[in-house]
matplotlib code that plots the C-alpha trace (Angstrom):
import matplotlib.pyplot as plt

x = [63.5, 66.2, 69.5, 71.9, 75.4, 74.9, 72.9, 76.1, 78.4, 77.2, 76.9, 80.8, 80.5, 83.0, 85.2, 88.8, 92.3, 93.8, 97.1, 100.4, 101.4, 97.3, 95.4, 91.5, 90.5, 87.6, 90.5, 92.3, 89.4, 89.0, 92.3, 92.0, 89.5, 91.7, 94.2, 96.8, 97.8, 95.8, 99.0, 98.3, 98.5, 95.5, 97.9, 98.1, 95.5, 92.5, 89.2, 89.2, 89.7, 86.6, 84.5, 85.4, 83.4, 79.6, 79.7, 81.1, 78.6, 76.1, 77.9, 77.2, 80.6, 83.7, 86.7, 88.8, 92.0, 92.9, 93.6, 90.8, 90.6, 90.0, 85.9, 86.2, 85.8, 83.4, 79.4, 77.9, 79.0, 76.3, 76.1, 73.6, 74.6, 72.0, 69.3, 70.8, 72.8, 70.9, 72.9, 71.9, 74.5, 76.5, 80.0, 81.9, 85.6, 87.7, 90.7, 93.3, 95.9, 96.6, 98.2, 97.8, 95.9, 95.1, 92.0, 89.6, 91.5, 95.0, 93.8, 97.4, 96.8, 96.0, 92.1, 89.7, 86.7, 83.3, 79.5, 77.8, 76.0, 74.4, 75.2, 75.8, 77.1, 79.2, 80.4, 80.3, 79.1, 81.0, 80.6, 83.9, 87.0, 90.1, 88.7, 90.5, 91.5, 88.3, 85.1, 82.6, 80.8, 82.7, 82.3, 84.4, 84.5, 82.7, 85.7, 87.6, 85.3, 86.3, 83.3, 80.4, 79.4, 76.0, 77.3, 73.4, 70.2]
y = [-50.2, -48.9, -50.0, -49.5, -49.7, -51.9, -54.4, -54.0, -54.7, -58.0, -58.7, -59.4, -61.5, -64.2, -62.1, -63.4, -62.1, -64.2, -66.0, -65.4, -62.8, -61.9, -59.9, -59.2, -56.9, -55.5, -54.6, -53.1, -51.1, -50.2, -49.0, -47.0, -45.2, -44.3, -42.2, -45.9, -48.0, -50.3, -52.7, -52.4, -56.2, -57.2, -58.3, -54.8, -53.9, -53.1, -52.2, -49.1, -49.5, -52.4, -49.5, -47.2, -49.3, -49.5, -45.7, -44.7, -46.8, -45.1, -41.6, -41.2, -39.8, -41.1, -40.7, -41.5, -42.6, -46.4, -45.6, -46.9, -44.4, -41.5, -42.4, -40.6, -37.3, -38.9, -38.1, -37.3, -39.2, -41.0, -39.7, -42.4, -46.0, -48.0, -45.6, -44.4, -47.4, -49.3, -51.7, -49.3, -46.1, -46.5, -47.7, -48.6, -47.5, -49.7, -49.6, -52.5, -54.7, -55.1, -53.0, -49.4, -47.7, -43.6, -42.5, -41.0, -37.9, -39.5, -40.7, -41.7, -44.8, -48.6, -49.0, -51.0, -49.6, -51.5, -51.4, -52.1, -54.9, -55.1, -55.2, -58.9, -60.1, -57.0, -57.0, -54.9, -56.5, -55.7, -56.1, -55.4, -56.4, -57.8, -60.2, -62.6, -61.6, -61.6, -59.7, -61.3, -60.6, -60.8, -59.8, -57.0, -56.2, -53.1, -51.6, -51.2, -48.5, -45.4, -44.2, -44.5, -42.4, -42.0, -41.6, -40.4, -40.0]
z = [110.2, 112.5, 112.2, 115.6, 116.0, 118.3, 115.4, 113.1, 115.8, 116.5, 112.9, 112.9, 116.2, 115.4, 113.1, 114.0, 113.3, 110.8, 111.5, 109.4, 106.8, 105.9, 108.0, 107.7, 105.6, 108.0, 110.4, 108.4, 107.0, 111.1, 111.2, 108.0, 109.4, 112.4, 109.2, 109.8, 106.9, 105.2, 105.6, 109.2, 110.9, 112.9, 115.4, 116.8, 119.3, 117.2, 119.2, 118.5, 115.0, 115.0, 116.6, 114.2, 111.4, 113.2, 113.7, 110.5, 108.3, 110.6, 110.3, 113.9, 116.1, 116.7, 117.7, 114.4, 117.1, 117.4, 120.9, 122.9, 125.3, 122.9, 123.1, 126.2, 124.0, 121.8, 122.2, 124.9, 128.6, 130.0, 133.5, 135.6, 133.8, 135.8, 134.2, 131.0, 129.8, 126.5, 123.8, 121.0, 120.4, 123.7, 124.2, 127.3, 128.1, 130.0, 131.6, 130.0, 132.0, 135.4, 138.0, 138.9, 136.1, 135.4, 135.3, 132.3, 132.1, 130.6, 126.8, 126.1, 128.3, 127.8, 127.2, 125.9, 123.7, 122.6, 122.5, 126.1, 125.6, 129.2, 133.5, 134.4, 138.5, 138.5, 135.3, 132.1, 129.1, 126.2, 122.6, 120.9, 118.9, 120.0, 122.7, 122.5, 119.0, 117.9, 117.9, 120.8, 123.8, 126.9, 130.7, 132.7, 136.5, 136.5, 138.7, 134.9, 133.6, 132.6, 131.3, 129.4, 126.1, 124.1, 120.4, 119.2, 120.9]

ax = plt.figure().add_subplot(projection="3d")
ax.plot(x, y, z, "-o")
ax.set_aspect("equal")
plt.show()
């Protein structure tokens, strides 16, 4: 049986922050991994730190950052998405919030990071954490990638 990052992603579809003083333990694991503290609240941006989990259980790459943009360096970039591009090992980079954004070469920016789950209309489908401060499935104009990156195979 073959297990993908991918498959233990979407195991935790549904995971949630909690609300108040406790924060889930999963995240915090997440940000752990990224060398944070393991009093860490999930209310910080945490979708690095969810990706973190998948690939470490798997011991495939990663970036061990809870910035989002530090996938960039991670694996190998996936240079022709409409043939390469499979919800297996790969994850998408996004850009995050509005305005004028820089491109895949400044790390220290805002990001978003999470397992491509697919090409929809345009749009990016992303399996991640902290979407909607949670871990789901959720469509992005394509315009907001970054990059794409092949973490084994």
């Amino acid at each position: 049986m073959k297990v993908t990052a991918f498959d233990i992603a979407q195991r935790f579809v549904g995971l949630r922050e909690l609300r108040g003083k406790k924060h889930h333990p999963l995240i915090q694991w997440g940000f752990m991994l990224c060398s944070w503290d393991s009093d860490t609240p999930d209310e910080v941006p945490w979708c690095s730190a969810f990706a973190q989990v998948p690939a470490h259980l798997l011991r495939l790459p990663r970036s061990k950052s809870a910035r989002a943009r530090s996938w960039l360096q991670v694996g190998r970039p996936i240079v022709d998405p409409l043939e390469e591009l499979r919800p297996a090992y790969d994850v998408v980079i996004l850009k995050r919030g509005g305005g004028e954004q820089p491109g895949p070469e400044v790390i220290e920016a805002p990001g978003h990071v999470g397992f491509f789950a697919g090409l929809e209309d345009g749009h990016v489908l992303v399996l991640g954490g902290n979407q909607g401060d949670a871990v789901s499935i959720r469509a992005y104009p394509v315009e907001r990638v970054l990059g794409f990156r092949r973490l084994k195979g």
